[in-house]
N, C-alpha and C positions, 0 to 999 in steps of 0.2 A: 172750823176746819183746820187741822195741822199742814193740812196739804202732803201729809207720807202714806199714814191710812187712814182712809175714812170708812165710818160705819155707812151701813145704807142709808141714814138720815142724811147725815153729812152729805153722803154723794150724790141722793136724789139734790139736795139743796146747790150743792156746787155744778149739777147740770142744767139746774132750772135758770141758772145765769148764762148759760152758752146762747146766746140766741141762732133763730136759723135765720142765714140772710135772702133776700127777697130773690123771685124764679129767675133774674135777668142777672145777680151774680150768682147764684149754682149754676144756670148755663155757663158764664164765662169760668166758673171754676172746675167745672166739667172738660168744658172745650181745652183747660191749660192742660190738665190731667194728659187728655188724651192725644196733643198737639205733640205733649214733653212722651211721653213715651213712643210715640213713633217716631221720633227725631232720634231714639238709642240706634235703632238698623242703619238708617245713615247717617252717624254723624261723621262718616268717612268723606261726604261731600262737601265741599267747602263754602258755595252758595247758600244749598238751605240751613247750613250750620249757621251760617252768620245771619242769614234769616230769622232764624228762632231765634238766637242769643240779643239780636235788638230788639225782639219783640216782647221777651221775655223782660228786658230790662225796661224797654216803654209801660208795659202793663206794669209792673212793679211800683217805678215811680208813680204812677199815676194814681196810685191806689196810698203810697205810701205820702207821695209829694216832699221828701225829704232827701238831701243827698247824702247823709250819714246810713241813711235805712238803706238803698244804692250800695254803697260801699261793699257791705256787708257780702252780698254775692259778687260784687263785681271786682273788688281784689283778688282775692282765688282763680277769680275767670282768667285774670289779667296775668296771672303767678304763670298759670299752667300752659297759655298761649307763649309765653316767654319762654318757659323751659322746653317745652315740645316742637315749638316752629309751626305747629298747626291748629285746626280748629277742630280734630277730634276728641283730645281729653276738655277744653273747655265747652263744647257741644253736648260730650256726655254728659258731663259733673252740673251745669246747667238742666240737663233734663232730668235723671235723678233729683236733684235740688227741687224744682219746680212740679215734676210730678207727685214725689211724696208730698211736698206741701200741698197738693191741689187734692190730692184725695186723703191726705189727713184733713184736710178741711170740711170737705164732704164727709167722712167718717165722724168728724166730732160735734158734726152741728145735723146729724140725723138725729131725729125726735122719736121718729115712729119706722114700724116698720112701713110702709108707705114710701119710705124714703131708700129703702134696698134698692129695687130695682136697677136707680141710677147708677149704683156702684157696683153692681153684679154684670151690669151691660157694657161699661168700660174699658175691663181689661181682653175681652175677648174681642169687643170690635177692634181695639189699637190690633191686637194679632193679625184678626182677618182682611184689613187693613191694609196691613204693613205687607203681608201676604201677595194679596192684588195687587203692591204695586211695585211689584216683582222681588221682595225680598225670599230668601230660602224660609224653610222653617226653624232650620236652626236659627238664623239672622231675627227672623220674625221673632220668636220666642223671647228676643229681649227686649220687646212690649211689656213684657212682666214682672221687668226688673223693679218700675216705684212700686209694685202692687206692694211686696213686703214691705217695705220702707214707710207707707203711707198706713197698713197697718198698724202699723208699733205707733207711729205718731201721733194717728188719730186716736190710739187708745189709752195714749197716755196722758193724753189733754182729755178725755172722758174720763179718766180714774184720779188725773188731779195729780200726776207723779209728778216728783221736783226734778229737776235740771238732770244732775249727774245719772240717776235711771232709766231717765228719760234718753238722755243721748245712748247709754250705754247700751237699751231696747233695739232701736231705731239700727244702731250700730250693727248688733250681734243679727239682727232681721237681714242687714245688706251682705251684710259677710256673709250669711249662710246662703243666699241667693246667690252672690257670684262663686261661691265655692261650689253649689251644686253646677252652675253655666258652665263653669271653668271645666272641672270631671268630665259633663257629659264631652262637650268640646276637645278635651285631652284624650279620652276613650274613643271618641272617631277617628282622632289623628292618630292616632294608636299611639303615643305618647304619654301616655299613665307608666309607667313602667319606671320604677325608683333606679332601677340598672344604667337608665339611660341619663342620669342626671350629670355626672361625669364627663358624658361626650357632652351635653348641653352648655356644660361650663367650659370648657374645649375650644366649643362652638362659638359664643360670646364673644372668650380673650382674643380668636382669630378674626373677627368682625371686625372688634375696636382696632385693632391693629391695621386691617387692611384701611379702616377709615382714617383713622392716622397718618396714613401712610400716602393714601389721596390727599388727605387736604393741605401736609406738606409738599405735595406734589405740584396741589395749582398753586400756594404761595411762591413756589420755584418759579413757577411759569409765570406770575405775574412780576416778579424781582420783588419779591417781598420778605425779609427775614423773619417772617412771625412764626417762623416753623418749628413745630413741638419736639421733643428730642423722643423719641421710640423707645417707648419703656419693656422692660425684661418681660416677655410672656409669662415666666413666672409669676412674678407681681400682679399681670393682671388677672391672669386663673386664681391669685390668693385672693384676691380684692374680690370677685367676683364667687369665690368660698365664703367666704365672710358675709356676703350682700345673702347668701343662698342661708346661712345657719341661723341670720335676721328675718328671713322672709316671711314668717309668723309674725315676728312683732309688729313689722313695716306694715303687710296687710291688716292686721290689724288697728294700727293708727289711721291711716289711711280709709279706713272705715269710720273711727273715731272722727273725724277731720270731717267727713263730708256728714255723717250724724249731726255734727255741734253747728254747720250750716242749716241743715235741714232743719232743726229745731229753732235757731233761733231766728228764721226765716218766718217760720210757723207761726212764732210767738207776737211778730209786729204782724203777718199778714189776719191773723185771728181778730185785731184791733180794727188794722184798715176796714177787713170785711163787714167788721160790726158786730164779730160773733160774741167780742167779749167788751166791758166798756176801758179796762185796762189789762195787763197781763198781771195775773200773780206774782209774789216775788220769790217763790218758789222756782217757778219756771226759768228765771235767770241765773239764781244763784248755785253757783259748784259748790258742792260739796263731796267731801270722802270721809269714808268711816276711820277707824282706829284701827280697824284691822288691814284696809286698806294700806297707811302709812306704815305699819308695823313689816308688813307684807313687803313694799318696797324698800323698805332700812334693810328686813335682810336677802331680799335677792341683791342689791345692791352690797352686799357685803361678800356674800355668798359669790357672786361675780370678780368680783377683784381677787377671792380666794383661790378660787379653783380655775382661774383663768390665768394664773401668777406666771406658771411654767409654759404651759401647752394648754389647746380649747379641749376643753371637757365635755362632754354633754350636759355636765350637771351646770356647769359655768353657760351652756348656750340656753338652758333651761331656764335657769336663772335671771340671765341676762334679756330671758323675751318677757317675762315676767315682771322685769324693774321697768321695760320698757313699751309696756300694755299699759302700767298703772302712772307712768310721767306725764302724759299730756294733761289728766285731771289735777292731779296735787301741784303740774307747773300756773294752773290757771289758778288755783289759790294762791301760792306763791306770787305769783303776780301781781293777783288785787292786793294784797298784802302790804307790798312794796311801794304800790302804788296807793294807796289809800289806808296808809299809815295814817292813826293822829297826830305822828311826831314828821307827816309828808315836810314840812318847813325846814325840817333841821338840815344840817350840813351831812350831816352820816346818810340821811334817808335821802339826800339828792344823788350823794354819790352813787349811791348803791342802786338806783336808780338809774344812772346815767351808765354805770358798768353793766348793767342787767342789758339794757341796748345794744349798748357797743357790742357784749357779747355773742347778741342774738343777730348781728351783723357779721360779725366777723368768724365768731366756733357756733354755728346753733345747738349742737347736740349738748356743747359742754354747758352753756345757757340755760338748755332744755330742764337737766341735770342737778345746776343749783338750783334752781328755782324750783322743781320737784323734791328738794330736801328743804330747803324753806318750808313748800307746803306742807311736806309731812309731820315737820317741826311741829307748826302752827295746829295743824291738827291734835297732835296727840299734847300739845300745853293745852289747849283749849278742853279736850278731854279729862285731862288732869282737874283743871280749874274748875270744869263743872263737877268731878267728882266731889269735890271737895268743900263745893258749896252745898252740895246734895247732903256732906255729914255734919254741915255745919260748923265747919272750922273756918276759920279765923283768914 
């Protein structure tokens, strides 16, 4: 098995290794399923948020018994709690997480049709559910948020896809759910309307401003001089133009981001459960094509060109395009630098040590080099197979 395609020998043979785990964990991976998608409608509450999120993490260990495999969701968790103030973004991003895992599980380790049922019966009780226990329909309906996520997943541990497709599946499944959420939600608020985008950024810079303007206010009140100086409206309606011409790429990552969770969530809890006796190494390792890096060389050139004078469309085109394909080629980059054969030398520590610094201090520009590293590494390594393929020297 290549683990990219396989023929139906291959595949029957690469499924006959999924094992299915015994009736007492598909209950418990049913129950996560369906605990994590009803926990989407509220995770605006802050008890049952923190509810799930310890229990989520108790199951996890327990299954995992490791605090490295831990980490893996609970840094994110810990990111988004820190940047938000609250426990809705990591309430969501926990349930997402956990649900796709819990019914890509059930997806990958069904044998028979026998085994439907359970996964047909899931997504419509979390509705009816979440329904009863007074959410709207619209509210309700985000029960159905892991369904797609949990699709791509489990099907891509059924077909044996490596890493990069894998996440990129799982990705494009999440994105097109919340983009359908989002529409329908925009169109009741009558808020679809491209006219209106202008007053929304309007809307914004006057927000941040009036918040500004408060919190210099209690620093006043308390004799505190930590008081921010009140930046030009201008500057923030541009800042806030800018944030709007990215806002494909950023959804975009952002979907990429909780995919690369999802999947490599998948990949140890597939172990824990027993479905597999290790993970392929397939399923870890990033990879990008050659056209992939080529692709990013010249939107990244293409960007710096047409964005020289004034924003272009072609330059914000461009520029979401170099910045959809960096997260993959920065995680080459990275192992790279890291797991250099020459990791010992004085160059590879430094370079090492500046790749940090970096990603503490600029992350974009961080982001940046290390996604032309990748691309580098890519296309020499392409080369180099070419040219063992003709036999040269």
């Amino acid at each position: 098995m290549n683990g990219i395609t396989l023929n139906k020998t291959e595949l029957a043979a690469w499924r006959s290794l999924i094992a299915r785990p015994d009736t007492s964990m598909q209950l418990l991976t049913a129950a996560l399923y369906l605990v994590s998608a009803l926990m989407l409608p509220f995770a605006a509450h802050g008890v049952p948020a923190l509810i799930f999120i310890g229990s989520c993490a108790v199951l996890y260990y327990m299954q995992t018994r490791t605090l490295r495999a831990l980490l893996l969701p609970g840094v994110p968790i810990a990111l988004l709690f820190l940047l938000s103030g609250s426990l809705l973004l990591p309430a969501a991003f926990c349930a997402v997480v956990f649900g796709g895992v819990a019914g890509g599980l059930l997806i990958a380790t069904a044998k028979e049709k026998a085994h439907l049922p359970l996964l047909l019966v899931l997504p419509p009780a979390a509705f009816l559910i979440a329904w009863a226990l007074g959410a709207t329909p619209a509210l309700a309906a985000l029960t159905l948020l892991p369904l797609p996520v949990a699709l791509a997943a489990g099907l891509a541990v059924r077909l044996c896809k490596p890493f990069t497709p894998s996440v990129a599946a799982i990705a494009i499944a999440l994105g097109a759910a919340l983009l359908l959420a989002g529409t329908v939600a925009l169109k009741a608020l009558g808020l679809l309307d491209p006219a209106l985008l202008p007053d929304l950024i309007g809307t914004c810079a006057d927000t941040m401003l009036e918040l500004l303007a408060e919190q210099n206010k209690l620093y006043a009140e308390a004799g505190l001089s930590a008081a921010l100086p009140l930046p030009d409206r201008r500057e923030i309606v541009n800042m806030f133009t800018d944030l709007a011409y990215m806002a494909p790429a950023i959804f975009g990552i952002a979907c990429l981001v909780v995919a690369y969770f999802v999947w490599r969530t998948l990949c140890i809890m597939l172990t824990a459960f027993g479905a597999l006796p290790r993970v392929p190494r397939v399923f870890s390792t990033p990879t990008m094509s050659v056209g992939a890096a080529l692709l990013f060389l010249l939107s990244y050139l293409v960007t710096l060109i047409a964005n020289a004078s004034e924003i272009t469309l072609t330059g914000i085109a461009a520029q979401n395009v170099g910045m959809l394909l960096e997260p993959g080629l920065a995680l080459i980059g990275v192992g790279v630098l890291l797991h250099h054969e020459g990791g010992r030398s004085c160059l590879s520590t430094l370079l090492t040590i500046s790749i940090v610094y970096l990603f503490f201090t600029a992350p974009s520009t961080a982001l940046s080099l290390t996604a032309l590293v990748g691309a580098a590494v890519v296309l020499i390594a392409a080369y180099q197979g070419a040219k063992k393929n003709k036999g040269e020297p």
